[in-house]
C-alpha positions in Angstrom: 13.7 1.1 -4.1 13.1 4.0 -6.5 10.9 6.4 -4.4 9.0 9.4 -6.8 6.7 11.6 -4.5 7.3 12.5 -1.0 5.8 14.5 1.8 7.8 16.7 4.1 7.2 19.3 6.7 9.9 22.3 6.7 10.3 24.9 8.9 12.9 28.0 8.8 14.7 29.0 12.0 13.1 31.6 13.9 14.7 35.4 14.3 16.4 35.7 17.5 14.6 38.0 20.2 16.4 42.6 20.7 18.1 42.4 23.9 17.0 45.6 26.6 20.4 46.5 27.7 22.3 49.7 29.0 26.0 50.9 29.4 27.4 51.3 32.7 28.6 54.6 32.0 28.8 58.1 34.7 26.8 60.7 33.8 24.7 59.2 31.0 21.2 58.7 31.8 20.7 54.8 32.9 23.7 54.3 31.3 22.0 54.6 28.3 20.7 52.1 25.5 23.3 49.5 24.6 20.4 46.3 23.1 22.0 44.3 20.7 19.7 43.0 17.8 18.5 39.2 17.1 20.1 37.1 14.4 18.0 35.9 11.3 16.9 32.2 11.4 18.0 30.1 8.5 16.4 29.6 5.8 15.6 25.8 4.3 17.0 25.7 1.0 16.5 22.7 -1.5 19.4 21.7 -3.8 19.2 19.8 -6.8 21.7 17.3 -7.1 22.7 15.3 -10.2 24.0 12.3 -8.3 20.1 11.3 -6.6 18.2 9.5 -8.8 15.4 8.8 -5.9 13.7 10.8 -3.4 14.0 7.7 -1.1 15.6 9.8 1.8 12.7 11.5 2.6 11.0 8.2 3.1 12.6 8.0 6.8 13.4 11.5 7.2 9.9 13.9 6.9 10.7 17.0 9.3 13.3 19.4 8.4 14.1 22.3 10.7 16.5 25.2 10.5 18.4 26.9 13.0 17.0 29.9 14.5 18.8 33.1 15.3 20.4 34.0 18.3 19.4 36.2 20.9 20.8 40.4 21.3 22.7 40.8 24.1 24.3 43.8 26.3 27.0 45.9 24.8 25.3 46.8 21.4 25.9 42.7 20.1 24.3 41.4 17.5 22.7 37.5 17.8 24.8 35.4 15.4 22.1 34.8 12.4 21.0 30.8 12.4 22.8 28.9 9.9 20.3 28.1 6.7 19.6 24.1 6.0 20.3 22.8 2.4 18.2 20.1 1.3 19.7 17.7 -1.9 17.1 16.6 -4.2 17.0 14.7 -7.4 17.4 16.8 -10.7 13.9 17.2 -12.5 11.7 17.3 -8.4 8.7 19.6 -8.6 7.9 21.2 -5.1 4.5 22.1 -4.5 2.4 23.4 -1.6 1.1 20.5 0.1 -2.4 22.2 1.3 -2.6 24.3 -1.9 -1.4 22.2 -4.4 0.7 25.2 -5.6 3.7 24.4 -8.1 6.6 26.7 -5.8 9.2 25.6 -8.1 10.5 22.9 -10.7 14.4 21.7 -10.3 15.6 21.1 -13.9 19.1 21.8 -13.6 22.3 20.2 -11.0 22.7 22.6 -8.8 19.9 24.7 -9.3 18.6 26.2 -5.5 14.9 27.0 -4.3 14.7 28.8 -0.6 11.6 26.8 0.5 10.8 28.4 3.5 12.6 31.9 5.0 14.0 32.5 8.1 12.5 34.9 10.4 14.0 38.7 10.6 16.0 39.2 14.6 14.0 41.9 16.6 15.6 45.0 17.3 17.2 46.0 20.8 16.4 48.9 22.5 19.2 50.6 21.1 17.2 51.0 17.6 14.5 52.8 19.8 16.4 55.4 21.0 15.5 59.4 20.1 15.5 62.5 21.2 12.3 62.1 23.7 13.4 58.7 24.6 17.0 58.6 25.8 16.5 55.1 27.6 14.4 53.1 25.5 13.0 49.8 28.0 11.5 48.5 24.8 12.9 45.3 22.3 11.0 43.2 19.7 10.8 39.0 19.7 12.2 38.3 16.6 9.6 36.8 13.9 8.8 33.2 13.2 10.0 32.1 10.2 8.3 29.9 7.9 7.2 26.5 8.0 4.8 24.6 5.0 4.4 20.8 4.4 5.3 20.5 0.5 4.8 18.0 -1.5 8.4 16.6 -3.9 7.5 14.8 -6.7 10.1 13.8 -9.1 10.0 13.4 -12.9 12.8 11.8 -14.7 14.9 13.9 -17.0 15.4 12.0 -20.3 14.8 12.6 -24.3 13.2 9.9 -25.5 10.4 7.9 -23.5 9.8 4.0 -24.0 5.9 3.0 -23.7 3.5 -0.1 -24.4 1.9 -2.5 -22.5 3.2 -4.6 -20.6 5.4 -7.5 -21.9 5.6 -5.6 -25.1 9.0 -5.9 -25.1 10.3 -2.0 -23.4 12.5 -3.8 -21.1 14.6 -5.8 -23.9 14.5 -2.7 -26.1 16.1 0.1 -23.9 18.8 -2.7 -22.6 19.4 -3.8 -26.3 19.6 -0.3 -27.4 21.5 1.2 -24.4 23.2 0.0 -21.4 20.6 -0.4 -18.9 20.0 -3.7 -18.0 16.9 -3.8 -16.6 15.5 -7.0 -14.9 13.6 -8.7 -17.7 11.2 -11.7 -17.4 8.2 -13.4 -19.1 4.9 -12.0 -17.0 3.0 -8.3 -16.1 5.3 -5.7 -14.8 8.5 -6.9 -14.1 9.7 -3.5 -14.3 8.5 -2.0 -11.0 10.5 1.2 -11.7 11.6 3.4 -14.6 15.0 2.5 -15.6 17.5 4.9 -17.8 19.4 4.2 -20.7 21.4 6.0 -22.8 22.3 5.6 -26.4 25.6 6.6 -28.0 25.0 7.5 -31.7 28.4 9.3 -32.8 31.1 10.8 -30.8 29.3 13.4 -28.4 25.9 12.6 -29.8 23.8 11.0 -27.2 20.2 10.5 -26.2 18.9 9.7 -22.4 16.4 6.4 -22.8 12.9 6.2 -20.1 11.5 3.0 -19.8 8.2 4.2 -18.6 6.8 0.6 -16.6 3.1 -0.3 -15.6 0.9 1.6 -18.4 -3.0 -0.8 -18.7 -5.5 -0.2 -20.0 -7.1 2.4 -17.2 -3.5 3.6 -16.0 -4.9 7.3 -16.2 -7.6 6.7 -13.8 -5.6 4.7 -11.4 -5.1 1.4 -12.9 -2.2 -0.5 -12.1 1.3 1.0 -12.3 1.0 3.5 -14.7 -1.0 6.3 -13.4 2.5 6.4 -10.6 4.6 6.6 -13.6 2.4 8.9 -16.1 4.0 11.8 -15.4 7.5 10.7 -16.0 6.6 11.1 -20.0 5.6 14.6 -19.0 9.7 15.6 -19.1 10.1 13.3 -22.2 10.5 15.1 -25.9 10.2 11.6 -28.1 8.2 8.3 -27.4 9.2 4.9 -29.1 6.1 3.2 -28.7 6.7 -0.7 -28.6 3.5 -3.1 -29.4 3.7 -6.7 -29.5 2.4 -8.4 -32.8 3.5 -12.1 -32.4 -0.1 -13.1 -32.0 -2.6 -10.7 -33.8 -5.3 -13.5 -32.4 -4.7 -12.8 -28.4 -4.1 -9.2 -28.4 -4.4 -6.8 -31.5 -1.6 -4.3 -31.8 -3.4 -1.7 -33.5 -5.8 -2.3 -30.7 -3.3 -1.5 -28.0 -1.9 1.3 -29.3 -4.9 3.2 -29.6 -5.6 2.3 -25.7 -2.3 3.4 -24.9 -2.5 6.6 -27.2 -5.6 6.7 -24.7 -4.5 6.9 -21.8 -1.9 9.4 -22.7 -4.7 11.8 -23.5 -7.0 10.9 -21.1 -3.9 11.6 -18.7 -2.8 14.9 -20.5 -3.7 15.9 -23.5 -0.3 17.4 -24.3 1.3 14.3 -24.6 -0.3 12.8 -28.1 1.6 15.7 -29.3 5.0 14.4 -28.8 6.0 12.8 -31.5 6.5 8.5 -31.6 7.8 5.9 -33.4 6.1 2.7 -33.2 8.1 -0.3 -32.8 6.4 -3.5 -33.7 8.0 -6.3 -31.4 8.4 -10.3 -32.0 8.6 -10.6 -35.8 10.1 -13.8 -35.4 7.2 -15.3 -33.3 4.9 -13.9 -36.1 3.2 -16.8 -38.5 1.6 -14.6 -41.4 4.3 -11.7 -42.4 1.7 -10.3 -44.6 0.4 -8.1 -41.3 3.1 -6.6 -41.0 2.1 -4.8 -44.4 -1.2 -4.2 -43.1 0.5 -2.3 -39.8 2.9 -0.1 -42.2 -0.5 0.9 -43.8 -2.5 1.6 -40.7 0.6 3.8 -39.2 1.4 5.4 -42.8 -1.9 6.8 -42.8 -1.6 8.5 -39.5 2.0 9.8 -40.6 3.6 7.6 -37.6 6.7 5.9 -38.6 7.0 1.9 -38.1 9.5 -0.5 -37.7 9.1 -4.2 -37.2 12.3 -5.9 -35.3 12.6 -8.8 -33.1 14.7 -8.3 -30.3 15.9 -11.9 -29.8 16.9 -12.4 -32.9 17.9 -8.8 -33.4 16.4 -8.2 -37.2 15.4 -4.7 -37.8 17.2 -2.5 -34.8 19.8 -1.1 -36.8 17.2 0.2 -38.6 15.7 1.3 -35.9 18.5 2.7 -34.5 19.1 4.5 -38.0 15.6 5.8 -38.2 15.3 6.9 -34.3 18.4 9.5 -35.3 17.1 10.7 -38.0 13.5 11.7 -36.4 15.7 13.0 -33.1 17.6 15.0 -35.9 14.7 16.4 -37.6 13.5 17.3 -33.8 16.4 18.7 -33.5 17.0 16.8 -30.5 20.0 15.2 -31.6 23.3 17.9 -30.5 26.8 17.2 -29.3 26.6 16.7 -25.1 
């Protein structure tokens, strides 16, 4: 089950409590101070790991706890500081303050760390309070609480190019024909319940990571079906293949639904109709009258959007595709040696 947002609560160990101790020693007043201080609590730290691809753990798992410090004791000892708790998290999870909806910190990189909540500082033991007017201090301090938040993890996939459209459009053939997913593909409204990656190998070293974003309708940005869970994922995404079907101008026109999908990607951030797309028009070989295929190149011409028909069943036009997607990736400068 691919899992992208999660609730948890976290909650740093707590500093270990000063210690009021004295020596045993003759002649010294009381024996004189001898308070060890408290130990730090551990901090909660989140990791981001290359290897997760889902926030599922935190699906059974929502409270997260630290180990506090230990107590001061007699003899001047210190309490042994708490040891900190690591957290693994997918590459590309945003953590936000649940109550505040404040963004705390975005984990782009494998291996990249984010201290979550702190641990609390050890109080001091009475030997810090010593001084010249007070030779036998009888006063320690409780160590401090350390932090605890409920934050929010939501997770946005990591790849170059995203693959949009509507439903049965045709994404899920395309980023398995293209790449070496092999996402489950079938004949009816989102069969892809999940994004799926793909990569595609251009030269030796030249690579590009594939989205297939699922579940974008008409009304996805307001809630609508899937897509409004799987908006965001384009966020992260520098390049969209948009794939329309036009096997049957009659039922659905494809001019038609891109612009609704154009749509709800503005309605949903304007940001994103700035990414730059190629249009892929699916299902040529189901198409009766070829001459609208001219009368699509026009329509995207116009707007400056490059189009490719291709059917892929029959697999006419992806090596073009293929040909043309590296040349926009290299003009985007996208396209480097991994």
């Amino acid at each position: 089950m691919f899992v992208d947002k999660a609730k948890i609560y976290v909650k740093a160990g707590d500093g270990g409590n000063g210690c009021v101790a004295f020596r045993r020693e003759k002649f010294v007043p009381m024996g004189g101070p001898a308070g060890g201080n408290g130990g730090k609590g551990g901090d909660v730290i989140l990791v981001a790991d290359d290897r997760l691809q889902t926030l599922m753990d935190f699906k059974y798992k929502r409270h997260y706890k630290a180990q506090r410090g230990q107590h001061g004791s007699g003899g001047n000892k210190s309490g042994k500081a708490g040891e900190d708790l690591y957290i693994k998290v997918p590459v590309g999870t945003v953590v936000k303050d649940a109550e505040t909806g404040e963004v705390l910190a975005d984990l782009t990189k494998s291996g990249e760390k984010f201290v979550v909540a702190k641990g609390g500082k050890g109080g001091k033991g009475n030997t810090a309070f010593k001084s010249p007017t007070n030779q036998a201090p009888m006063e320690a301090e409780e160590g401090e609480k350390g932090e605890e938040k409920w934050i929010e993890l939501e997770l946005k996939l990591l790849a170059d190019v995203g693959i949009i459209g509507f439903p049965n459009a045709g994404k899920s053939t395309l980023i398995s024909t293209l790449s070496h997913a092999k996402p489950k593909i079938a004949d009816y409204p989102f069969t892809t319940l999940s994004p799926v990656l793909g990569v595609i190998h251009f030269d030796i070293g030249e690579s590009v990571v594939l989205a297939d974003i699922p579940g974008l309708i008409e009304g996805a940005s307001e809630g609508h079906g899937l897509g409004h869970e799987f908006l965001r994922h384009i966020e992260r995404t520098k390049f969209l293949l948009h794939v329309i079907d036009i096997s049957d101008f009659k039922e659905r026109d494809p001019i038609e639904a891109f612009e609704k999908i154009n749509k709800e990607l503005e309605n949903y951030s304007p940001e994103l109709l700035k990414k730059p797309q190629i249009v892929v028009g699916n299902k040529i070989d189901m198409l009766s009258d070829k001459t609208e295929i001219e009368k699509l190149k026009n329509y995207f011409k116009e707007k400056g959007i490059e189009f490719v028909p291709v059917s892929l069943v029959t697999k006419e036009g992806v090596d073009d595709l293929l040909n043309k997607l590296k040349e926009a990736l290299k003009k985007e400068k996208m396209l480097e040696k991994k």
